[in-house]
DRENNUSE-587811 format. One line per field, with one value per atom (N, C-alpha, C, CB): chain; x, y, z. Coordinates in steps of 0.02 Angstrom, whole numbers. Glycine has a CB too. Example, Ala and Ser with C-alpha at 12.3 -4.5 7.8 and 13.67 -1.06 7.14 Angstrom:
<nodes>
unit	(A;A;A;A;A;A;A;A)
c1	(660;615;660;565;642;684;645;704)
c2	(-284;-225;-165;-224;-112;-53;2;-30)
c3	(390;390;390;452;354;357;394;286)
</nodes>
This chain:
<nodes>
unit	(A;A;A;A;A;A;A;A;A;A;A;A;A;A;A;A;A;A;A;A;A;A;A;A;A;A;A;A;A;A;A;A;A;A;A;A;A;A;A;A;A;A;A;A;A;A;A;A;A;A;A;A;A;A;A;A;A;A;A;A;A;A;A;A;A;A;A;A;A;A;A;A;A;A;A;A;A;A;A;A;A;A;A;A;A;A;A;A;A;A;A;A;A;A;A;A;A;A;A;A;A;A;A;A;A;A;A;A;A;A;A;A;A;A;A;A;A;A;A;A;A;A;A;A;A;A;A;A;A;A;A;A;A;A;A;A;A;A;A;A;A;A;A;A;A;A;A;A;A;A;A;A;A;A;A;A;A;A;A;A;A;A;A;A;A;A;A;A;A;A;A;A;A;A;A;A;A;A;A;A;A;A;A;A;A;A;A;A;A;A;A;A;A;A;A;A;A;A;A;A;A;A;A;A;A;A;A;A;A;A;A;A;A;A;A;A;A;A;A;A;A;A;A;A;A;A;A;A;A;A;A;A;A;A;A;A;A;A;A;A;A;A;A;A;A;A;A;A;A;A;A;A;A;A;A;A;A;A;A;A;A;A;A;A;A;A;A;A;A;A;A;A;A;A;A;A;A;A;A;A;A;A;A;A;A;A;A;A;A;A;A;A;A;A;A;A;A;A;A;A;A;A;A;A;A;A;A;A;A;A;A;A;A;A;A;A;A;A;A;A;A;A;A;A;A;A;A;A)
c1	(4006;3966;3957;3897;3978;3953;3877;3990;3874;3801;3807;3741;3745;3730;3689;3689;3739;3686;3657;3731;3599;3579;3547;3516;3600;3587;3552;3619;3482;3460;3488;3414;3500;3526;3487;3580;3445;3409;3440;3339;3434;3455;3535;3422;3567;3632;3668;3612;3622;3640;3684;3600;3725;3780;3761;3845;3703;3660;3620;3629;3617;3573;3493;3602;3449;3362;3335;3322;3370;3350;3416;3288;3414;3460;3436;3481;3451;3413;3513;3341;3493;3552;3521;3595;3538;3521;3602;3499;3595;3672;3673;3683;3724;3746;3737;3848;3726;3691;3625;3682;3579;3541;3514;3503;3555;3530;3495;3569;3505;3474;3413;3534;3416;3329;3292;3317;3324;3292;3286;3343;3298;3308;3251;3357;3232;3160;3095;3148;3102;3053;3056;3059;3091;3084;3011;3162;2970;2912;2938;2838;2922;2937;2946;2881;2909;2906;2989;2838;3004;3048;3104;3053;3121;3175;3165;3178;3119;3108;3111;3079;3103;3122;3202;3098;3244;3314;3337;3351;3314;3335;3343;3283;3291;3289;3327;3242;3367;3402;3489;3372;3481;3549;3579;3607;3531;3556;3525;3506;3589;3545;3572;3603;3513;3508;3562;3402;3557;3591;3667;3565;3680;3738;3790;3738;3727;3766;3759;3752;3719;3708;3766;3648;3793;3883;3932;3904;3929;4010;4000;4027;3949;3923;3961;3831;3956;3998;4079;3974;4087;4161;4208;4167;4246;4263;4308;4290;4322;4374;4315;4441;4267;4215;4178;4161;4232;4187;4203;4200;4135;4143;4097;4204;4098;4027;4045;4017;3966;3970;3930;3926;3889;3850;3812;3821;3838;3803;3765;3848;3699;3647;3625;3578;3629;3604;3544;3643;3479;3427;3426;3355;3431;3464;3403;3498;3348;3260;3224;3181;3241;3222;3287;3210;3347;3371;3397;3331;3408;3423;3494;3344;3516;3589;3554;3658;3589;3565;3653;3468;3658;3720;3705;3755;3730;3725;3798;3685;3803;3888;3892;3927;3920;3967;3995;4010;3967;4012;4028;3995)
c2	(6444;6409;6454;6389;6453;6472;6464;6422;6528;6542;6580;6571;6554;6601;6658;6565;6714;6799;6830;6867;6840;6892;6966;6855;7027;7084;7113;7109;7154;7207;7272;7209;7304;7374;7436;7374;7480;7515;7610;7495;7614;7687;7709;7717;7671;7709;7695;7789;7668;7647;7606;7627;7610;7557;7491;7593;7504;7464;7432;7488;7376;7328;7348;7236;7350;7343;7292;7325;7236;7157;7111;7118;7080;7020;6949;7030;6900;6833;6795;6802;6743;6713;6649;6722;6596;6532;6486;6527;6453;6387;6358;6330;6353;6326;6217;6369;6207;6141;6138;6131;6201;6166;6201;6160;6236;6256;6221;6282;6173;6122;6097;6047;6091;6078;6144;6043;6204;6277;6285;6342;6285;6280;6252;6261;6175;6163;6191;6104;6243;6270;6338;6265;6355;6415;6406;6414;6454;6444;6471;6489;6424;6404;6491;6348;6527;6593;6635;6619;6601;6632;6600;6655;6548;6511;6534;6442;6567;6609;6639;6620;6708;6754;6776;6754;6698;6716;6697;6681;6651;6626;6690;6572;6723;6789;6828;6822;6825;6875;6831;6870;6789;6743;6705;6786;6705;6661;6584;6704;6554;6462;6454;6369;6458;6413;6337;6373;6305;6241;6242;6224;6297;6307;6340;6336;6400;6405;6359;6469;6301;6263;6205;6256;6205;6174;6202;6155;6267;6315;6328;6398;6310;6313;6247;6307;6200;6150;6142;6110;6200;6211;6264;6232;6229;6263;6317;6222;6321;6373;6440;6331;6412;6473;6495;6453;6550;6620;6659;6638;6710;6787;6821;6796;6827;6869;6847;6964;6830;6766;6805;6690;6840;6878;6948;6844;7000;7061;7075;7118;7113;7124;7200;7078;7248;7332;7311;7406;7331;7352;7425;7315;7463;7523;7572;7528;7513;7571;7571;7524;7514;7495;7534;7414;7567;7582;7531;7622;7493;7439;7400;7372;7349;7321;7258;7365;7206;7129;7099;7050;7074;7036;6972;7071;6930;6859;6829;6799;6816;6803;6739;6868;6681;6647;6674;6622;6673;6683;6642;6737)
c3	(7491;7442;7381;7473;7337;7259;7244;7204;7224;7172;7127;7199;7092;7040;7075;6979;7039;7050;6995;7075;6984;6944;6997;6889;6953;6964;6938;6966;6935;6912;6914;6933;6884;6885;6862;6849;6868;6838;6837;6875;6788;6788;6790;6852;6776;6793;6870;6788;6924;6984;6993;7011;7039;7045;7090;7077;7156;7164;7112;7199;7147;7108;7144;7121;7078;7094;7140;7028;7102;7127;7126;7070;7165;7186;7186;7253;7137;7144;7154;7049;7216;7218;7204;7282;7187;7174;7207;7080;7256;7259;7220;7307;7179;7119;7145;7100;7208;7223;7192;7298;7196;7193;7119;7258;7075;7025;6970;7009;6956;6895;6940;6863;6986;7008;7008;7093;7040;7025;6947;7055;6895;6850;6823;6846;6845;6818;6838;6825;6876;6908;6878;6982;6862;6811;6758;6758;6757;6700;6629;6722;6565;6513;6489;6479;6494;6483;6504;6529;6567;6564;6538;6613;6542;6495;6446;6484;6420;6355;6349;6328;6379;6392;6382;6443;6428;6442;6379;6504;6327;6263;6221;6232;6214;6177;6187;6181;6242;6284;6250;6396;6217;6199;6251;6174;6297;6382;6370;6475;6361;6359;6449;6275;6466;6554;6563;6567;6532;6507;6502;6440;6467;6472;6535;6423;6561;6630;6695;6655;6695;6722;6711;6710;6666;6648;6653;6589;6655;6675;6739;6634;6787;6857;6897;6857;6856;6871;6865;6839;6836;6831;6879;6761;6919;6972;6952;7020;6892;6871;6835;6803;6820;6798;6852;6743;6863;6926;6903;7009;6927;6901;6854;6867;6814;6777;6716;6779;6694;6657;6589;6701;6598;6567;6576;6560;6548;6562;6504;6580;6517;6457;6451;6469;6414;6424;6400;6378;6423;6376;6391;6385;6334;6323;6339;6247;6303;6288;6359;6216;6421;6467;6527;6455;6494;6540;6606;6550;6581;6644;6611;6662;6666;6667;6696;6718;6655;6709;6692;6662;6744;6772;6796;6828;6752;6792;6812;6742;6872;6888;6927;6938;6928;6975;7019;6952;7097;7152;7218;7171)
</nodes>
């Protein structure tokens, strides 16, 4: 079954901090349950939810879809199709 992954990465680690998997079944209902803050959050970040919620539907889009440095926070976020 395919999901969406977001990785946390902190420090230079090749482990991930945090692991959120979501099944790409049931993502657009997970999705409305997200609080507005953070859809906002991810907007600021240049992540439209909406959009990976349509290349999620596309069986040819797997793999890492988006990586983000915050450089001042020292951290890595990875969001991937797997």
């Amino acid at each position: 079954m395919v999901s969406l992954r977001i990785r946390v990465f902190k420090g230079g680690e090749s482990s991930p901090e945090t692991t959120v998997s979501i099944p790409v079944a049931m993502l657009r209902f997970a999705a409305r349950l997200l609080p507005r803050q953070t859809a906002g959050a991810l907007r600021e970040k240049g992540i439209e939810l909406e959009e990976i919620i349509r290349l999620a539907d596309n069986p040819e889009a797997r793999g890492t879809l988006i990586e983000v440095q915050e450089h001042r926070k020292d951290q890595r976020i990875v969001i991937a199709l797997e």
